[in-house]
Backbone as CSV, one residue per row, in Angstrom:
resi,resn,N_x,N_y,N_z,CA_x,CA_y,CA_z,C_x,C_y,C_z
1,UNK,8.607,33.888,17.530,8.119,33.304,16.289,7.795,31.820,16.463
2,UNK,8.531,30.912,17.544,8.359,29.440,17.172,7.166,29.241,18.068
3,UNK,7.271,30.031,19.208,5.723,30.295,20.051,4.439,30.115,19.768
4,UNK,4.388,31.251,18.519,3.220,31.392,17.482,3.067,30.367,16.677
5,UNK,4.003,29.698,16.318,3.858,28.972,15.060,3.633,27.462,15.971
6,UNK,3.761,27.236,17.187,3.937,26.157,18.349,4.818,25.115,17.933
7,UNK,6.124,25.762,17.380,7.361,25.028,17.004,7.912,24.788,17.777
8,UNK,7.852,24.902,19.818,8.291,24.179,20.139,7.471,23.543,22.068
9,UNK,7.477,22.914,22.499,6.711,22.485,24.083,7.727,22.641,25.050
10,UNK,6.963,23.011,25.979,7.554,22.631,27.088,8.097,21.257,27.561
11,UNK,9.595,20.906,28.016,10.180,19.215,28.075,9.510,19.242,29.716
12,UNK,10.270,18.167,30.275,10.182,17.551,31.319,11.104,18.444,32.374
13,UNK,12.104,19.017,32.050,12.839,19.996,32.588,12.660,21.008,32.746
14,UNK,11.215,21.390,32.478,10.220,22.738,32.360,11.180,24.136,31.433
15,UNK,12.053,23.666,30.524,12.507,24.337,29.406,12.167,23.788,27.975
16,UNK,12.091,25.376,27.455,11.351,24.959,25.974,12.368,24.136,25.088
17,UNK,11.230,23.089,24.760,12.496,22.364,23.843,11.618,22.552,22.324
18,UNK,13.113,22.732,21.365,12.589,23.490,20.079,12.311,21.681,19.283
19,UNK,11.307,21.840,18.392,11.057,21.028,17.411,11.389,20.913,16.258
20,UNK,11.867,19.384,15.883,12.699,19.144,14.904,12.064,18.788,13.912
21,UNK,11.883,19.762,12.542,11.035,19.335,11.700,11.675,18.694,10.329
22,UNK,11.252,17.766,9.664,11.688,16.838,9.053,10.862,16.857,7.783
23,UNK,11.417,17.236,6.363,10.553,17.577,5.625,11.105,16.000,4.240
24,UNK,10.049,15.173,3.896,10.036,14.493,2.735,9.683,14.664,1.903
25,UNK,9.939,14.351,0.523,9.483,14.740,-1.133,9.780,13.261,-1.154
26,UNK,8.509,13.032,-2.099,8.571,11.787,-2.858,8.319,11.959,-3.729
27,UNK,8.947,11.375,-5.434,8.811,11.804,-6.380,8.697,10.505,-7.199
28,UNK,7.952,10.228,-8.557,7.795,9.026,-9.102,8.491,9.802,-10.389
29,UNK,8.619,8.636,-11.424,8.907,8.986,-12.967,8.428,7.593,-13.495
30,UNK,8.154,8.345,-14.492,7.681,6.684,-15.351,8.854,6.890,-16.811
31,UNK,9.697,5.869,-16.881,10.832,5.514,-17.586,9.931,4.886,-18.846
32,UNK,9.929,5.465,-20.038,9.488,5.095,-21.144,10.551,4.295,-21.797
33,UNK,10.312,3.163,-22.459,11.744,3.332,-23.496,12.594,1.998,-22.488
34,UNK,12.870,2.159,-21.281,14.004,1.695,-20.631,13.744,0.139,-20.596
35,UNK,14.989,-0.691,-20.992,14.796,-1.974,-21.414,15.876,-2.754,-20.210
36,UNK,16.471,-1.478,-19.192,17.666,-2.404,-18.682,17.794,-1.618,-17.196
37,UNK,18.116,-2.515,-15.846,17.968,-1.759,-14.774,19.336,-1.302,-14.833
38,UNK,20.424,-1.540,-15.844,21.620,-0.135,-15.844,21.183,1.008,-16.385
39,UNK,20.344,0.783,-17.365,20.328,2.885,-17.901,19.037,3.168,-16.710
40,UNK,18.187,2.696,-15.857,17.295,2.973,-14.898,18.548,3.486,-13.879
41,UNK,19.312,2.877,-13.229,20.519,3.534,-12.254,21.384,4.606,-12.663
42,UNK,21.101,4.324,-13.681,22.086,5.774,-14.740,21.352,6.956,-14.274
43,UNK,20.029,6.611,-14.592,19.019,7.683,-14.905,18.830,8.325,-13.389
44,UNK,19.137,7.804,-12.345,18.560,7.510,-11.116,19.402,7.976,-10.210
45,UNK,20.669,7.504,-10.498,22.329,8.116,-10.318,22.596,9.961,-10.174
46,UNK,22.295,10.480,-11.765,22.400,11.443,-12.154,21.385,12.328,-11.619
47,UNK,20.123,11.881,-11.299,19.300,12.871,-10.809,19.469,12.798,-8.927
48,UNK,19.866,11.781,-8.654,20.543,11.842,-6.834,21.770,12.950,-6.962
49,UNK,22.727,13.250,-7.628,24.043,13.663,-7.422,23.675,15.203,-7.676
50,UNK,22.747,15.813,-8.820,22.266,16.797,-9.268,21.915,17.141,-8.446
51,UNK,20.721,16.707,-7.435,19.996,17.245,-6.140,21.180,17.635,-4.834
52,UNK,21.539,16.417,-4.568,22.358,16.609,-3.325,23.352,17.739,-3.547
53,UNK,24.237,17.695,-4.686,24.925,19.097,-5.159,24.354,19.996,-4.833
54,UNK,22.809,20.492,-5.205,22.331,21.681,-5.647,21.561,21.985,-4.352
55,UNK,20.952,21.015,-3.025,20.687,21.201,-2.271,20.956,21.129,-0.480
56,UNK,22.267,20.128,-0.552,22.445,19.490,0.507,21.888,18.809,1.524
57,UNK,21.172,17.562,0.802,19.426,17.202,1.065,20.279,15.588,0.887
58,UNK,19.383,14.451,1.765,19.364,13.172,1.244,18.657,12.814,0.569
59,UNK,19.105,11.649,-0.573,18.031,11.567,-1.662,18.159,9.789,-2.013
60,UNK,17.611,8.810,-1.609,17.401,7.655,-1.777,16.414,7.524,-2.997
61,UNK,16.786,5.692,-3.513,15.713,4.875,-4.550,15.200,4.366,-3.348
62,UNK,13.746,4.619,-3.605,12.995,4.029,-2.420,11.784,3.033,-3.138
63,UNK,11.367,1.713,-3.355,10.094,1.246,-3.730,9.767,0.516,-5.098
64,UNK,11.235,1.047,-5.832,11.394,0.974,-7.024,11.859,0.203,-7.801
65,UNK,12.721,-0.611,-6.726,13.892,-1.022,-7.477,14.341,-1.905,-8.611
66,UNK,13.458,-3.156,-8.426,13.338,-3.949,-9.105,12.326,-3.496,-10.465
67,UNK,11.692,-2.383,-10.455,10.886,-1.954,-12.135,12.413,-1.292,-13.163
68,UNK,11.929,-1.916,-14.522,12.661,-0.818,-15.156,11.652,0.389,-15.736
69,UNK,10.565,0.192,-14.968,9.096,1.299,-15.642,9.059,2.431,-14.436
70,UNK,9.526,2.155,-13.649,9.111,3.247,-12.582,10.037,3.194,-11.657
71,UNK,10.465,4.616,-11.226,11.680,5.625,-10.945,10.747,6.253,-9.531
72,UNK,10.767,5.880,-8.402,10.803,6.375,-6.878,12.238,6.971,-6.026
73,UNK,12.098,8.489,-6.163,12.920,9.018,-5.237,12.422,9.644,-3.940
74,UNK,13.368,9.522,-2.808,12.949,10.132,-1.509,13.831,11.084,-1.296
75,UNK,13.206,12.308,-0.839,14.605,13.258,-0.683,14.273,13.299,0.717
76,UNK,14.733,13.941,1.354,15.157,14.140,2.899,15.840,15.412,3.493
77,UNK,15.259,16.006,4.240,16.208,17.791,4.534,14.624,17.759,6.382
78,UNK,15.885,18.041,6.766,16.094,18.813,8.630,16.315,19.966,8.525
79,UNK,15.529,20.836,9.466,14.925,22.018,9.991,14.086,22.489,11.118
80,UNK,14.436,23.482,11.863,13.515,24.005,12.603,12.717,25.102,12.033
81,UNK,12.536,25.426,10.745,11.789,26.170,10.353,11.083,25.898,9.424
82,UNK,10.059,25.567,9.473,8.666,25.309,8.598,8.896,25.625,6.793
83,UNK,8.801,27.223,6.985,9.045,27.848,5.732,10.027,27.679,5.175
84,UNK,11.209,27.387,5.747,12.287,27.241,4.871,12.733,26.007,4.630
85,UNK,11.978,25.063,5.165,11.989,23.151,4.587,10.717,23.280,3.678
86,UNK,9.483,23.990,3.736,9.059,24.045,2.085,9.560,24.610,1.221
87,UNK,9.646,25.413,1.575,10.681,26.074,0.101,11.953,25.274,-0.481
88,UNK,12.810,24.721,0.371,13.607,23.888,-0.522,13.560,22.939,-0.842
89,UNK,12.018,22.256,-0.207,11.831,20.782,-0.769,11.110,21.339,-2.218
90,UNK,10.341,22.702,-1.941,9.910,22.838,-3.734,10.673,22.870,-4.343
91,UNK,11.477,23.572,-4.167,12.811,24.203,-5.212,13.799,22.864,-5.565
92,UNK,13.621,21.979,-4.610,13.993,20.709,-4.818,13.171,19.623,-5.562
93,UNK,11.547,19.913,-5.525,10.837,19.512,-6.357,11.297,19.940,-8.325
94,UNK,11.514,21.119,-8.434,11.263,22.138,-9.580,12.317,21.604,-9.846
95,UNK,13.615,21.463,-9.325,14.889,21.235,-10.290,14.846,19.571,-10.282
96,UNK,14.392,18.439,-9.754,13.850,17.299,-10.104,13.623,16.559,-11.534
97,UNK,12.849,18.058,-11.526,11.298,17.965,-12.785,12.192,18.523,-14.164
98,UNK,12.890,19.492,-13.799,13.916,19.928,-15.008,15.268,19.530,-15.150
99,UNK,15.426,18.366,-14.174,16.783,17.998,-14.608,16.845,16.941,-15.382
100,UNK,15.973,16.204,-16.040,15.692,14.836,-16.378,14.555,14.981,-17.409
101,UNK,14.535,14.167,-18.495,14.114,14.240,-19.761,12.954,13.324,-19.008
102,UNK,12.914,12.430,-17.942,12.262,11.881,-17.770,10.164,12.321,-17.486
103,UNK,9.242,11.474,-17.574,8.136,12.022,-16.879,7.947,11.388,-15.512
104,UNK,7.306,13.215,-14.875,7.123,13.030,-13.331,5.755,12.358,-13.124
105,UNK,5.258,11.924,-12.598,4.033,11.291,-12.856,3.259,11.013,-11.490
106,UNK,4.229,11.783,-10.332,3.729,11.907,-9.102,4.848,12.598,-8.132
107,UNK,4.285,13.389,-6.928,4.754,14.218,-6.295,4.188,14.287,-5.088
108,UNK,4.593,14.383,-3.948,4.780,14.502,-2.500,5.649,15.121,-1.572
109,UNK,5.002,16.404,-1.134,5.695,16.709,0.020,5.151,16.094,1.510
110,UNK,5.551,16.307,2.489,5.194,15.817,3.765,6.097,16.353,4.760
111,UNK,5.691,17.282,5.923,6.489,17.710,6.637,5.926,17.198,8.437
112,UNK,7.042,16.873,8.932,6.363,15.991,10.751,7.627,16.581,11.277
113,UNK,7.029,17.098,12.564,7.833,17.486,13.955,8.235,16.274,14.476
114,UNK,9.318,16.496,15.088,9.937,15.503,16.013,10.287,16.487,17.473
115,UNK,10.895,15.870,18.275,11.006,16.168,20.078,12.732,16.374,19.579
């Protein structure tokens, strides 16, 4: 299967070395309303702890920090299998989007091999 899919090369040791695929979600929100960068960390807090619980994924404020208008998360999840780092970065997208009263107002997946 990783053959076909060319998930992994030949190393320097003329054995196959498998590829490490690395899947990112970037997600925006636009914070209506928010007058203070504590209820922005509140808000920001609760949707990191929700994810990592529900997925076992890293999830950073990335870009953001200083707005109280706009909410940048990075999630983060390792895999050697293609299909199953999209699927839980969606499913990690979808519960994002429904865990938070907030609006999503942008979305990014991105998946890169590593050696």
């Amino acid at each position: 299967m990783l053959e076909k899919a060319g998930m992994f090369r030949t190393g320097s040791s003329g054995r196959n070395v498998v590829i490490m695929l690395i899947g990112v979600l970037t997600v925006e929100y636009a914070l209506h309303g928010m007058d203070s960068l504590k209820g922005k960390r509140r808000i920001a807090n609760s949707i990191k702890q929700k994810t990592r619980n529900q997925f076992n994924v890293a999830v950073a404020e990335t870009g953001s920090e200083d707005s109280m208008t706009r909410l940048r998360l990075t999630v983060v999840s390792v895999s050697n299998d293609e299909r199953h780092l999209q699927s839980r970065l969606t499913k990690c997208l979808s519960h994002m989007e429904a865990c938070t009263a907030e609006e999503m107002v942008y979305s990014d997946i991105e998946i890169m091999g590593m050696e």
